[in-house]
C-alpha positions as CSV (number, residue, x, y, z in Angstrom):
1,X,111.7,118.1,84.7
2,X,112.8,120.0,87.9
3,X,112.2,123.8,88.7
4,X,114.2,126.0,87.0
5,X,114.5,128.8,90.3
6,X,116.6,128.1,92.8
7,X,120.8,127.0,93.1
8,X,121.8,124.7,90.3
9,X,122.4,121.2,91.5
10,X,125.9,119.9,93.4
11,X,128.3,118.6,91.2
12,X,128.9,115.4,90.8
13,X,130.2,112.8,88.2
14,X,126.6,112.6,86.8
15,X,126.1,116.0,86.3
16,X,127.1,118.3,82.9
17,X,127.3,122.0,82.6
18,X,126.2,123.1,79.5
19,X,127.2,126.7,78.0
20,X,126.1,128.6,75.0
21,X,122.4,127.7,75.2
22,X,119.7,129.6,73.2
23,X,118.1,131.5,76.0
24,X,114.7,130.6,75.2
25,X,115.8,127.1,75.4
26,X,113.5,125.0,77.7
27,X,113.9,122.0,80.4
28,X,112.1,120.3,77.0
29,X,114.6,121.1,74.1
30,X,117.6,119.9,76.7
31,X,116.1,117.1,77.3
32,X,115.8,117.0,73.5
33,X,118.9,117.0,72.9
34,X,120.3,114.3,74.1
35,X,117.7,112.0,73.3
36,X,116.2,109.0,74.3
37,X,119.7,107.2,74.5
38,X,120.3,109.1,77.6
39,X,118.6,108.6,81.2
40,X,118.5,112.8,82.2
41,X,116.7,112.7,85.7
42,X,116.6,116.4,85.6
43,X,117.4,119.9,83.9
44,X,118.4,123.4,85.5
45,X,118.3,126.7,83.5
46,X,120.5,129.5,85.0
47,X,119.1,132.6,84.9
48,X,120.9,135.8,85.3
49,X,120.5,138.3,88.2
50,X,117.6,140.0,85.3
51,X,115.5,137.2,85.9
52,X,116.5,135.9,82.2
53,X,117.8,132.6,81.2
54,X,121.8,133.2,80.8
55,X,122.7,130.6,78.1
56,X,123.5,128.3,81.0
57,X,122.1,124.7,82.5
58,X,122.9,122.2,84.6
59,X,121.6,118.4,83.5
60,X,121.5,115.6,86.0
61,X,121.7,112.1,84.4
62,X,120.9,108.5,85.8
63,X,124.2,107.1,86.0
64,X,128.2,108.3,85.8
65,X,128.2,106.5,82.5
66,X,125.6,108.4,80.7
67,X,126.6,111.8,81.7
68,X,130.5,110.7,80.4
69,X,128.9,109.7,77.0
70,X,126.9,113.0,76.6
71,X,129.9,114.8,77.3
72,X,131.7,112.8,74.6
73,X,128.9,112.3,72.0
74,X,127.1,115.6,72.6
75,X,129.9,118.2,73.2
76,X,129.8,120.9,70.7
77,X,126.6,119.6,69.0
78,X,123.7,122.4,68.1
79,X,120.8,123.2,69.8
80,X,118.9,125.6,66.9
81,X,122.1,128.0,65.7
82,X,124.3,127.6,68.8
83,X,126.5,125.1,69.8
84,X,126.6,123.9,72.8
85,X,129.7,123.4,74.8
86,X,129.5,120.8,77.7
87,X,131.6,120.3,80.8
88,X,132.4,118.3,83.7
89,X,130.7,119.5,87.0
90,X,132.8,118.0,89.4
């Protein structure tokens, strides 16, 4: 998994913003989430000008293909007691 300081990664049609994350959520439990099924090349946790995770992240995936399938398999699923909301980045 990639750092999780820094600017979140450029948007592209292989990248998904998620909302409504748990913020103790880890690169781990995203990558968790969308399984094996999915090629995810790398995660980024927003954290808020506190330092704190924000209940955002940014997740890069292999391909176009399987970032448009996570956003139509995975929208709205849970991670824990949230749901998750997903979006296109670009």
């Amino acid at each position: 998994g990639g750092g999780s300081k820094g600017d979140p990664p450029a948007g592209g049609p292989n990248v998904i913003k998620m909302r409504g994350l748990p913020y103790r959520v880890s690169e781990r439990d995203i990558e968790d989430f969308f399984g094996r099924g999915y090629d995810v090349r790398g995660v980024h946790i927003s954290v808020g000008y506190d330092g704190r995770p924000n209940g955002e992240a940014w997740a890069t995936f292999g391909s176009t293909e399987d970032a448009t399938r996570a956003l139509q398999e995975k929208n709205r699923s849970s991670i824990g007691s949230r749901y998750v909301e997903l979006f296109a980045s670009h």
